[in-house]
C-alpha positions in Angstrom: 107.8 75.0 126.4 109.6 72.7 128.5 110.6 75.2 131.2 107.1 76.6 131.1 105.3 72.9 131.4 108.3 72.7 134.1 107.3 75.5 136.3 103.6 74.2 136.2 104.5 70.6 137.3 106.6 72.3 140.4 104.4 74.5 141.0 101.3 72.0 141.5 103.4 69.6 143.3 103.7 72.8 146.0 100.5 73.6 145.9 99.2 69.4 146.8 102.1 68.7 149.0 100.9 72.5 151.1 97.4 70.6 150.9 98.3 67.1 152.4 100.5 68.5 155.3 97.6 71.0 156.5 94.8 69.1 154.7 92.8 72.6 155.0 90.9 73.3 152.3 89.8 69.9 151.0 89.0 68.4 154.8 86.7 72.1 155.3 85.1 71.4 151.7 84.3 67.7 152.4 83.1 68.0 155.4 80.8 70.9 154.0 79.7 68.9 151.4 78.8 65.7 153.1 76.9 68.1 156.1 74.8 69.9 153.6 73.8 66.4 151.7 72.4 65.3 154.8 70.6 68.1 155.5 69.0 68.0 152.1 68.4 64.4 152.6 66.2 65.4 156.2 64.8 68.1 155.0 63.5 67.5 151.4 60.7 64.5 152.0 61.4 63.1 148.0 59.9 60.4 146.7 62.2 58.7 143.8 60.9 60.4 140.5 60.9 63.9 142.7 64.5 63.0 143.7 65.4 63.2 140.3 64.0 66.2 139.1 66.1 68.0 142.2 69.1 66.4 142.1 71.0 67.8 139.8 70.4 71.4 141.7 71.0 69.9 145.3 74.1 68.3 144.2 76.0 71.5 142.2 74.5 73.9 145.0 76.2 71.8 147.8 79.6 71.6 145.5 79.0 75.5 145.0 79.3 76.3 148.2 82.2 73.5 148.8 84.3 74.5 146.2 84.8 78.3 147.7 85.5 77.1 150.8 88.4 75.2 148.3 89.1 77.9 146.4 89.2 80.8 148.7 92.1 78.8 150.8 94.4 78.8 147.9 95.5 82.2 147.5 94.6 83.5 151.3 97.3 80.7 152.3 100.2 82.3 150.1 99.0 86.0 151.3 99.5 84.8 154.8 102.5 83.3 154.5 104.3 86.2 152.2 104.8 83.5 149.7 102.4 84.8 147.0 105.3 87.7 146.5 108.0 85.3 146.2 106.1 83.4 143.2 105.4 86.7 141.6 109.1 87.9 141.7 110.3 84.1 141.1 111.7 83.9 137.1 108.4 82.3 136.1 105.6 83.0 133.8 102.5 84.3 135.6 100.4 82.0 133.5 102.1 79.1 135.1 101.1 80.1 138.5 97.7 80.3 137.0 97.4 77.0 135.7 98.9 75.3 138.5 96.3 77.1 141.0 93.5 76.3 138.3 94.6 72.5 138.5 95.1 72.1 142.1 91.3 73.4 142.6 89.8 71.6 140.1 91.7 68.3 141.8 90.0 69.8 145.1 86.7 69.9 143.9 87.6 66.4 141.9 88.1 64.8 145.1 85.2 66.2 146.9 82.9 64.7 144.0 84.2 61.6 143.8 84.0 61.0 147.7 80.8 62.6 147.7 78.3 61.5 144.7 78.3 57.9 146.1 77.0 59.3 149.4 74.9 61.3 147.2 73.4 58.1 145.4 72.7 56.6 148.6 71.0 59.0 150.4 69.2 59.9 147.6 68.4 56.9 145.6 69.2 58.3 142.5 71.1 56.1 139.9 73.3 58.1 137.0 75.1 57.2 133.8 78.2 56.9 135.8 80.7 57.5 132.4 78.3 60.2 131.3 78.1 61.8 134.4 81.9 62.0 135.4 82.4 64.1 132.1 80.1 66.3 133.2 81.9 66.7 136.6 84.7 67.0 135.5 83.8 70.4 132.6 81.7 71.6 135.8 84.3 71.5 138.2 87.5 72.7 135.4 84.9 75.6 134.3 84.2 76.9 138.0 87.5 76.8 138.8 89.2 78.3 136.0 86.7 81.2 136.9 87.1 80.7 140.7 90.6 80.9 140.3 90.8 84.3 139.0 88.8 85.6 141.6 90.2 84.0 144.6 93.8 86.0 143.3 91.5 89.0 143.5 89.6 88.7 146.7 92.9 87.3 148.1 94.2 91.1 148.4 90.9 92.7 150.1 90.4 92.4 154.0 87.1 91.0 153.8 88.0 88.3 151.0 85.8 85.6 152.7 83.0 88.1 151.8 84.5 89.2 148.6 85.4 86.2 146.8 81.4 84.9 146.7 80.2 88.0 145.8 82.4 88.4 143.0 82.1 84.6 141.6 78.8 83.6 141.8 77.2 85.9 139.2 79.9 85.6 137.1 79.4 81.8 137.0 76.3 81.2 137.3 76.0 80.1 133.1 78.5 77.5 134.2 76.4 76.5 137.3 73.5 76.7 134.6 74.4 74.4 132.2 76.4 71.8 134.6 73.0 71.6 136.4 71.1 71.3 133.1 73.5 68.7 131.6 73.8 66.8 135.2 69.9 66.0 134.9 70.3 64.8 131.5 72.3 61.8 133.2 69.9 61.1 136.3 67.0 59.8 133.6 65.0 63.1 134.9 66.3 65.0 131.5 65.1 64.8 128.3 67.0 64.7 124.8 66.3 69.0 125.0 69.0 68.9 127.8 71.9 67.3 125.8 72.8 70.4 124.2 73.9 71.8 127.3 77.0 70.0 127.6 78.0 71.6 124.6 77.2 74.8 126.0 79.3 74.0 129.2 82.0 73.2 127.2 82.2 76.5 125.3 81.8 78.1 129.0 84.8 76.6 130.3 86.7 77.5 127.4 85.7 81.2 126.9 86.3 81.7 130.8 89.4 79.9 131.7 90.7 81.5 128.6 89.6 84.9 129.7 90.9 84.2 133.0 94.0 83.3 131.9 94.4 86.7 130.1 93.2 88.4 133.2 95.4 86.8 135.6 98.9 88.8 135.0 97.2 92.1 135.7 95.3 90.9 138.9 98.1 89.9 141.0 100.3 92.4 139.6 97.5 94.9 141.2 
């Protein structure tokens, strides 16, 4: 267990340092993010109790679309460079490489919120439950990675993965997308006690797919 926790640790630190020398994927997802809030902002006319009642779907649509920009740089960068090969035939578990990818995007997408939802506050004038509400980010973000993750291995290998890799996630998590959204407003004052229950359900979502997805994983990139 200590080789295996071992090969994660090295693995992420790879994985982080390859992010702060190129800054690639979190400075694209960032900058997405904070362009698309301000888009919202001009273009939706909200009053503060509408604000509210949209937030929730404005904010996880813009991290969405942010986190597979994040996601779909992770794998594409090890196929471009022939190092995804080199991990595969390294004397490692598969799992590890798994785990490591699935915390280095969630730690993407981590970043990106917590840069992003003060912005988001501001231009918005919406006010959260600020403990409340970074559980919730953090169960959104861990269960659309964990799916994300999977997928990005897979699209990874197809020519048109930039096409590939949204087609293929965004059905498959939309329950996560769902109840993160459903659970978000039940922080912003717009929910009622009815939405509470989804964080529950969020929580079984992240388990039943990152477990899946860790499963899956060994016999995607050995494909």
């Amino acid at each position: 267990m200590t080789a295996y926790l071992r090969s994660i640790q090295v693995l992420l630190w790879k994985d982080l340092l390859a992010e702060w020398r190129s800054r690639e994927a979190f400075t694209a997802a960032l900058v997405f993010a904070l362009m698309v809030l301000v888009v919202f902002n001009f273009a939706l006319d909200l009053r503060l109790d509408r604000a509210e009642a949209v937030a929730p779907g404005v904010l996880w649509t813009t991290y969405l679309f942010a986190g597979l920009l994040a996601l779909g740089r992770g794998f594409a960068r090890e196929r471009d460079r022939g190092t995804l090969e080199g991990l595969l035939l390294a004397p490692i578990d598969r799992s590890a490489l798994f785990l490591a990818k699935l915390l280095a995007n969630t730690l993407f997408v981590l970043l990106v919120e917590i840069v992003t939802l003060p912005v988001f506050s501001a231009l918005f004038g919406v006010t959260f439950d600020w403990p409340r509400l970074a559980l919730v980010a953090l169960l959104g973000a861990l269960g659309f990675c964990g799916v994300g993750t999977l997928f990005a291995a897979m699209a990874s290998g197809t020519r048109a993965r930039e096409v590939m890799l949204p087609v293929l996630l965004l059905p498959i998590a939309l329950p996560v997308v769902i109840a993160t959204v459903k659970a978000t407003a039940a922080v912003t004052g717009a929910g009622s006690a009815d939405d509470l229950p989804w964080l529950n359900l969020l929580v079984a979502f992240d388990a039943i797919f990152i477990a899946l997805s860790f499963l899956a994983f060994e016999h995607v990139v050995a494909d």
